[in-house]
C-alpha positions in Angstrom: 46.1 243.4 70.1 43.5 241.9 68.1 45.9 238.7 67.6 46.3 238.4 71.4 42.6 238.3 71.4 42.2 235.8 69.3 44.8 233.4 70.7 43.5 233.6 74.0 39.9 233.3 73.0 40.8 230.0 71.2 42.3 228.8 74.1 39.4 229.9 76.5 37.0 227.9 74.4 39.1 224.4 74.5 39.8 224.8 78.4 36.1 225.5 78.8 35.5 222.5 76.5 37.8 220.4 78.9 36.2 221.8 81.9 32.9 221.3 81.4 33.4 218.0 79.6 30.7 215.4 80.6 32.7 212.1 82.0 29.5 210.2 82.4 29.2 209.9 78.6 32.3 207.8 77.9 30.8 204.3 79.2 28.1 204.4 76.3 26.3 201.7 78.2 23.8 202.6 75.4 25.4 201.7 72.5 28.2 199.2 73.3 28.0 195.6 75.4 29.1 195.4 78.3 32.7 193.5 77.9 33.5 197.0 75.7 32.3 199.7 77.8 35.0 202.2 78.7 34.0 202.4 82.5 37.7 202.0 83.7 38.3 205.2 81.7 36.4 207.4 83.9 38.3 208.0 86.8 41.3 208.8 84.7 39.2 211.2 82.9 38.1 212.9 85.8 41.5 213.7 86.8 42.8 214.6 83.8 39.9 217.4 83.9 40.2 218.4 87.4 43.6 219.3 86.7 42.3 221.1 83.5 40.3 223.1 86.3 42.4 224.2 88.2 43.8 226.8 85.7 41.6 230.2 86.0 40.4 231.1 82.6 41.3 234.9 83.6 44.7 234.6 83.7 45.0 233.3 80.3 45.2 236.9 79.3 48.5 237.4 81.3 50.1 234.7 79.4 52.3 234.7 76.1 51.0 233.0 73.3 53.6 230.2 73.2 52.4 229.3 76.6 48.5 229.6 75.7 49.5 227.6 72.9 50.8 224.9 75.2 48.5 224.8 77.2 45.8 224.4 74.0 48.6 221.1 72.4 47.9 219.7 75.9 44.1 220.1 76.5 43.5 219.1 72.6 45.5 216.3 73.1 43.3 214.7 75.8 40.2 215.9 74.2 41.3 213.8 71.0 41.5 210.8 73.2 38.2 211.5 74.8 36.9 211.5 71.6 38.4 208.8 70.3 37.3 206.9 73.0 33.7 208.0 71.6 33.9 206.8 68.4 35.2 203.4 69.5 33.5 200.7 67.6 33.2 197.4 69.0 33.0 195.5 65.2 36.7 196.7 64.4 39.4 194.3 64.3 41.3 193.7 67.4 38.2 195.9 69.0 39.3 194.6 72.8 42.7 194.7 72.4 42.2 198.6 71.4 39.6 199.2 74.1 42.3 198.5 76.7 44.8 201.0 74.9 42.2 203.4 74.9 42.0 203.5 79.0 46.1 203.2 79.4 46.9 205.7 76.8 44.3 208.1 79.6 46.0 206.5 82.9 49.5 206.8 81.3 48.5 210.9 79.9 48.3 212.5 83.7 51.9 212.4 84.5 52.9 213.8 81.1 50.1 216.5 81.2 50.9 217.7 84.8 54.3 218.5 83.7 53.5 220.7 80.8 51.0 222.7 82.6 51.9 222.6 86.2 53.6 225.7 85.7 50.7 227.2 84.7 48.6 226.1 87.4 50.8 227.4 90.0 50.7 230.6 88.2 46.8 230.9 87.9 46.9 229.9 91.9 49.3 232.7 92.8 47.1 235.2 90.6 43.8 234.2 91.6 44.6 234.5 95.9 43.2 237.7 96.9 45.6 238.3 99.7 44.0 241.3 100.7 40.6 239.6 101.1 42.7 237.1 103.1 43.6 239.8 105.4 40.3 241.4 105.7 39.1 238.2 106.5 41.4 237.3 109.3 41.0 240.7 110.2 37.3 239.9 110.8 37.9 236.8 112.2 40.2 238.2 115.2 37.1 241.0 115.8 34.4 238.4 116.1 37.0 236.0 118.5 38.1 239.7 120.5 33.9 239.6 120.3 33.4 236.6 121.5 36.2 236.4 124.4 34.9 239.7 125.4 31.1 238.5 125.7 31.9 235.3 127.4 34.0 237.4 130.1 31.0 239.2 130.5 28.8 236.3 130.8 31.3 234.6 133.1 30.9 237.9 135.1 27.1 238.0 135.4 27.2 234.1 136.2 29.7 235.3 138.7 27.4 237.7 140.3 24.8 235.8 140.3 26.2 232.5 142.0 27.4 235.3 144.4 24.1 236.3 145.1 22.5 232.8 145.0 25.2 231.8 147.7 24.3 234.7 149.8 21.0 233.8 150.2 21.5 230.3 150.9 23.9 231.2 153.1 21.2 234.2 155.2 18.4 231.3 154.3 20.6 228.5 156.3 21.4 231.3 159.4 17.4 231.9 159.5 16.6 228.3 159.2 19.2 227.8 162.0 18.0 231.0 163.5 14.2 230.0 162.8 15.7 226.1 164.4 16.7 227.6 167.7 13.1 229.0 168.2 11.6 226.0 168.5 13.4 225.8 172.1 11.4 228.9 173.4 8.6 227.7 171.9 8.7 224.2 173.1 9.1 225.5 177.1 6.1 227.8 176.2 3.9 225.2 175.7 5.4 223.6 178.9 4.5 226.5 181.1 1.1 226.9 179.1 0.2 223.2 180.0 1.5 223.5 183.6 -0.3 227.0 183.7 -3.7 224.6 183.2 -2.9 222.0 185.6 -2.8 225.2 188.2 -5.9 227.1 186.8 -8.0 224.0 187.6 -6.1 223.5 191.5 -7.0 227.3 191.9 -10.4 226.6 190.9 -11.1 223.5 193.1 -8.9 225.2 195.4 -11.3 227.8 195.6 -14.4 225.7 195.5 -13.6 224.0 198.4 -12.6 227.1 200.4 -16.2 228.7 199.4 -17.6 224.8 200.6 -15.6 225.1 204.1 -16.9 228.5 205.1 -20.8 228.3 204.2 -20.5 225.4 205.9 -18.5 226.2 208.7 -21.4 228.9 209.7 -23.2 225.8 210.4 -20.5 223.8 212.0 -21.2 224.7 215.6 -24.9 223.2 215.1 -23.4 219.6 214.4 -20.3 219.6 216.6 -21.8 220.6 220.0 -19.0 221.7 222.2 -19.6 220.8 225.9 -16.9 223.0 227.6 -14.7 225.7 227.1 -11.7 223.4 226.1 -14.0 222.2 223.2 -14.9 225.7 222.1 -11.7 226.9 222.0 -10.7 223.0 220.0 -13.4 223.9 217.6 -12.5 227.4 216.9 -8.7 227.1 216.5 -9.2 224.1 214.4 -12.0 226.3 212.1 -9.4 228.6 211.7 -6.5 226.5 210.9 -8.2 224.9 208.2 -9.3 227.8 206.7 -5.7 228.9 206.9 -5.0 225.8 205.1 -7.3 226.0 202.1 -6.4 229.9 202.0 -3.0 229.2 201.7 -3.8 226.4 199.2 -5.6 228.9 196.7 -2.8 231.3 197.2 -0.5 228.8 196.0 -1.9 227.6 193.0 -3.1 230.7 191.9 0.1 232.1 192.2 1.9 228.5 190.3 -0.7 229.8 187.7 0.5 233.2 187.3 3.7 232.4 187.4 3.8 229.8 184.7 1.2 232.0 182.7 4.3 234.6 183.0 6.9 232.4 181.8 5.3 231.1 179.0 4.3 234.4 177.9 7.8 235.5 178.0 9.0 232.3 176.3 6.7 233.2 173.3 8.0 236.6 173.2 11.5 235.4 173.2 10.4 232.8 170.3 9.2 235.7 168.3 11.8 238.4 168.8 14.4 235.3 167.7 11.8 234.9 164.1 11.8 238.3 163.6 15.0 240.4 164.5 16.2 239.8 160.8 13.8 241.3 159.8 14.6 244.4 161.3 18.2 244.2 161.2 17.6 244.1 157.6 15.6 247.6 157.1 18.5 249.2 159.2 20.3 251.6 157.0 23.5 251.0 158.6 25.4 248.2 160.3 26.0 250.7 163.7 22.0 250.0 163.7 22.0 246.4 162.8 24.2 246.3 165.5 22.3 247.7 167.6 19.3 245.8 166.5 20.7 242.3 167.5 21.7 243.4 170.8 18.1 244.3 171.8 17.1 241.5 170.5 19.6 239.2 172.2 18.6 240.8 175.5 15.0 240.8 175.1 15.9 236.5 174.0 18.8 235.9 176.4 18.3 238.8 179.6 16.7 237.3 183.0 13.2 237.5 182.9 11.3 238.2 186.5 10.3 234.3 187.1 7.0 235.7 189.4 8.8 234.0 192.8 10.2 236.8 193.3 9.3 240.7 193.6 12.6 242.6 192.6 11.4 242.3 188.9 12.5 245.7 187.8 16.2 245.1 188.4 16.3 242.6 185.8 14.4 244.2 183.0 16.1 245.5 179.9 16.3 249.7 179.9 15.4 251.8 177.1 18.7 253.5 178.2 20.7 250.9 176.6 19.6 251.7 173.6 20.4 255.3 173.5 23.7 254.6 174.8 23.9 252.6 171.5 22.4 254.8 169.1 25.0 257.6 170.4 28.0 254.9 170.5 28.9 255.7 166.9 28.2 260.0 166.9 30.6 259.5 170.1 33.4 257.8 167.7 33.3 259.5 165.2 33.2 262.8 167.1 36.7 261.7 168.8 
């Protein structure tokens, strides 16, 4: 056991020597000119060590000593021309000529090396995979993409909810804006009726005027028109009275245009409002038998026939609270059969 150890510990140091082996130092751009400086001999260096590298200093202890002892011939033999390449002195005979040997004898040493050892690398690659840790890993790597899938369903879900809910209300904000749109109908023949309703107001008021004028001064009528005969009395009477008749009917007239268009836009402005606002309380029903029953009402308070104030059957055409039990009872009656 103790010659194993020492084997293998000779062979750890040289690999590590190898290893670690400094490449930058072999151009000595210090000491030699530039004509004899082994740059060329660099890159064949480096290779020569990276393949040095690749074989795990661990599994030196499963080999044999024949095979730690060629892998020690081989890693000797390229440190001898490293150093060689070292102690190269430009003054010697034939100092170019044995420069340029220097760098083939390293390009020409990789092929031979890689066969001596190559064995050994693959071994020290086999031995130093941790093929459980490979597993665990890909283990861990499925979890954190089963993870990740799983999270991205869920956000995909909650973006899915949320363009559902985003559409909703664009699609209840466009029905109220078209809602909301259609108001502007009631509200434009409210204003109508509202500036008609004026124009009336002020006939009723001259309307009126005039009719007070006519009789204060009709009291004095007889004082300025001096009848001479019965004819003339009866003339002057008939014609008081027809005029009278005249502005009466006059201020009845355009007091009742007044009401009338007073009344309609009135009822035009409540129909503009119950259109604004039935979502509103369709919306706080707790069921849709109520919203239902909601939007009827307020369809016929919007679309019923309104008493137009011509006319004086204006109950007939009103809407009836009975309508509205009959709905509220519509659905206990169902669901009862």
């Amino acid at each position: 056991m103790t010659g194993e150890a020492d084997y293998t510990k000779d062979v750890k140091n040289v690999l590590t020597e190898i290893q670690t082996f400094d490449t930058r130092k072999l151009p000595q751009a210090n000491r030699l000119s530039t004509s004899f400086q082994f740059t060329d001999a660099v890159e064949p260096a480096n290779r020569l060590i990276k393949l040095f590298s690749k074989i795990s200093l661990s599994t030196l202890d499963d080999l044999p000593e024949s095979d730690c002892n060629a892998i020690k011939s081989s890693a000797d033999e390229v440190l001898k021309r490293f150093k060689e390449v070292l102690k190269f002195d430009e003054t010697q005979p034939n100092a170019f000529s044995t420069k340029e040997q220097y760098v083939t004898n390293l390009k020409q040493m990789y092929n031979n090396i890689f066969k001596k050892i190559f064995n050994y690398i693959s071994y020290s690659a086999s031995v130093s995979v941790d093929f459980q840790k490979i597993e665990a890993e890909a283990q861990k790597t499925i979890s954190e993409i089963d993870e990740l899938r799983l999270n991205f369903e869920k956000e995909m879900n909650e973006t899915k909810k949320k363009t559902d809910q985003i559409l909703t209300e664009v699609r209840e904000a466009a029905a109220e804006q078209g809602v909301t749109q259609m108001a502007k109908y009631f509200k434009q023949e409210s204003e109508s009726h509202k500036k008609s309703s004026t124009g009336w107001l002020w006939g009723t008021l001259i309307s009126a005027i005039l009719m007070v004028a006519y009789a204060v001064s009709s009291i004095w009528l007889h004082k300025w028109i001096l009848p001479s005969n019965t004819h003339e009395n009866v003339q002057l009477g008939v014609s008081k009275v027809l005029v009278f008749a005249v502005l009466s009917y006059s201020l009845y007239l355009c007091a009742k245009n007044f009401l009338v268009h007073k009344h309609n836009q009135i009822v035009n402005r409540h129909r503009q409002n119950a259109l604004m606002t039935y979502r509103t309380i369709a919306d706080a029903a707790a069921d849709d038998s109520n919203k239902d029953v909601v939007i009827v009402q307020a369809a016929m308070c919007i679309y019923s026939p309104q008493p137009t104030g011509y006319t004086k059957q204006a109950g007939d055409n009103t809407p009836s609270t009975k309508s509205v039990i009959e709905l509220l009872t519509k659905p206990f009656s169902a669901a009862g059969d």
